[in-house]
C-alpha positions as CSV (number, residue, x, y, z in Angstrom):
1,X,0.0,0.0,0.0
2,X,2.5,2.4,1.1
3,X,4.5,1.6,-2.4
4,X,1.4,2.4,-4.4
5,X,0.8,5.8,-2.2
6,X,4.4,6.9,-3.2
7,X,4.5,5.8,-6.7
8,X,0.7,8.1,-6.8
9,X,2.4,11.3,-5.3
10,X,5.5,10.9,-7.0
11,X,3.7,11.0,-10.6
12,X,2.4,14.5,-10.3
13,X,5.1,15.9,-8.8
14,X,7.3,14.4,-12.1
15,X,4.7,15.8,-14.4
16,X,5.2,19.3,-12.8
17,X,8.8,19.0,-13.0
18,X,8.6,17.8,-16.9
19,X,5.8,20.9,-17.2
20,X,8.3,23.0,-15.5
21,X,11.0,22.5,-18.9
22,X,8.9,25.0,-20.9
23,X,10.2,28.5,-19.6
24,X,12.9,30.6,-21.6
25,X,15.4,32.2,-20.1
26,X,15.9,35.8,-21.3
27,X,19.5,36.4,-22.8
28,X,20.9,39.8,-24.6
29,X,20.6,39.9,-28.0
30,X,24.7,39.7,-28.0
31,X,25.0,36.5,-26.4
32,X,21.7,35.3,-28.6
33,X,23.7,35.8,-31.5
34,X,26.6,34.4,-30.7
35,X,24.5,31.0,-29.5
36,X,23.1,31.1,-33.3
37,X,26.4,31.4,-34.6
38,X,27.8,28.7,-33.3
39,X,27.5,25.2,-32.4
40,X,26.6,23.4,-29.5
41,X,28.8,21.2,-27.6
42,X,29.3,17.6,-28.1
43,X,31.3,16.0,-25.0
44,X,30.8,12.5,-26.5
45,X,31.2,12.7,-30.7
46,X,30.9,8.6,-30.2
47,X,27.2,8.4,-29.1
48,X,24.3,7.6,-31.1
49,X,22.5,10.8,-29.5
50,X,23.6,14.0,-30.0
51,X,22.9,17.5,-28.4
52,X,21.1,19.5,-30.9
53,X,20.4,23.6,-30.9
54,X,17.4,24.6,-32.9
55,X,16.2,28.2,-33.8
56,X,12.9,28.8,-33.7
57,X,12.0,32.0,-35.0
58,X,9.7,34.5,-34.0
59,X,7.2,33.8,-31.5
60,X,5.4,36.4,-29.6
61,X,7.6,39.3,-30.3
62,X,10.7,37.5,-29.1
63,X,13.3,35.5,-31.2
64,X,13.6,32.1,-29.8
65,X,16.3,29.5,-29.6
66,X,16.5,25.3,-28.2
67,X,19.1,23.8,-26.5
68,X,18.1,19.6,-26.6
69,X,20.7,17.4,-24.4
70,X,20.7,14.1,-23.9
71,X,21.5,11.5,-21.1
72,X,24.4,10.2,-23.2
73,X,26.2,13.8,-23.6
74,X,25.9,14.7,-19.8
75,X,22.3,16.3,-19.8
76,X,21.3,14.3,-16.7
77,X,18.6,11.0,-16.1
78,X,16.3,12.0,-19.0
79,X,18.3,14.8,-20.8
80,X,18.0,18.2,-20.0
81,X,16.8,21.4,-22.6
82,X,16.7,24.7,-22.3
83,X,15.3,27.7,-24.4
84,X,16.4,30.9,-24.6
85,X,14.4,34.0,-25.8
86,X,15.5,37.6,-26.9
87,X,12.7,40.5,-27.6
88,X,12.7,41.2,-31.7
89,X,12.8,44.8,-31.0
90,X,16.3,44.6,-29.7
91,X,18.1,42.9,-33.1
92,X,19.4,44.4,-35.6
93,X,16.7,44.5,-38.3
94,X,18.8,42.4,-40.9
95,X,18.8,39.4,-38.1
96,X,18.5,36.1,-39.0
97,X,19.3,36.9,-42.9
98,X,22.5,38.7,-42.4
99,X,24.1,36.7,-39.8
100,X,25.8,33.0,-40.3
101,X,24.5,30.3,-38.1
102,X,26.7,27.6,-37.2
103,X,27.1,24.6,-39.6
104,X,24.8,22.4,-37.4
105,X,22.0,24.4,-36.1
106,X,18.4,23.1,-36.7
107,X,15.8,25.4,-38.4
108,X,12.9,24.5,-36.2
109,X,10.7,26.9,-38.0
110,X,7.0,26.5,-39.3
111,X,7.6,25.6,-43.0
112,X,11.2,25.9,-43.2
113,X,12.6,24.0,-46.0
114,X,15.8,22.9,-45.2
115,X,16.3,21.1,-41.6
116,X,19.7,22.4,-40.9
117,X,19.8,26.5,-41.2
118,X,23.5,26.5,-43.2
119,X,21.8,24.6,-46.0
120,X,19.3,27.3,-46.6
121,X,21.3,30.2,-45.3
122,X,22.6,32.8,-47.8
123,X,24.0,36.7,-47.2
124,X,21.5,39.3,-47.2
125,X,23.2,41.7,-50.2
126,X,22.9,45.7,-48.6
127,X,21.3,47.6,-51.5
128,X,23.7,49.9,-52.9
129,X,23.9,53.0,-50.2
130,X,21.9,51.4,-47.7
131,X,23.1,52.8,-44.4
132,X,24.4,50.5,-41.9
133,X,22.9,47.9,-39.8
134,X,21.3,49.4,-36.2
135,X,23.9,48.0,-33.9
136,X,22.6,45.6,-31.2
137,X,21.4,46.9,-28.1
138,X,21.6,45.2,-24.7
């Protein structure tokens, strides 16, 4: 009895914890950048599972990005994730086109056509005496 009692009040208390995963954590539009830029990690290139990052794209004003690990590259029991979120207003207003994202980052956009972003990605040309990108603010 006691076993099924515990296994009960343990089950909500996991979901809360799982429901818990869904917050963003609010970054500067300098370090957001430099996350898109680049890779993430991979502690153990030997694994069948891989960490991933995936940009999002717009959603409700902010500019969002995923972070997936798994057990096997040091993201805990059940893998760990984490999203990160930057308001639009605060990029420059030739972000995402201008700027190179690293070689393996997911596009995890609605539609996208390509499932890694380097595939699809292509400089933005600056029409001839355009004036220069707004710088990013923090």
């Amino acid at each position: 009895m006691h076993r099924a009692l515990r296994i009960t009040l343990c089950v909500p208390l996991a979901g809360a914890v799982l429901a818990s995963g869904g917050c963003a954590t609010k970054i500067s539009p300098k370090e957001f950048i430099s996350r898109y830029q680049s890779n993430i990690s991979v502690p153990n290139p030997d694994s069948p599972k891989l960490p991933c990052r995936i940009f999002l794209g717009q959603r409700k004003g902010y500019y969002c990005m995923k972070d997936k690990i798994p057990h096997s590259q040091g993201g805990g029991i059940f893998g760990t994730g984490a999203t990160f979120r930057c308001q639009v207003a605060q990029f420059p207003d030739d972000f995402p086109d201008a700027y190179k994202p690293g070689d393996s980052v997911i596009d995890g956009r609605k539609g996208a056509r390509y499932r890694y972003l380097i595939q699809s990605w292509r400089p933005m040309a600056a029409p001839a005496g355009a004036p220069a990108t707004r710088p990013v603010t923090e």
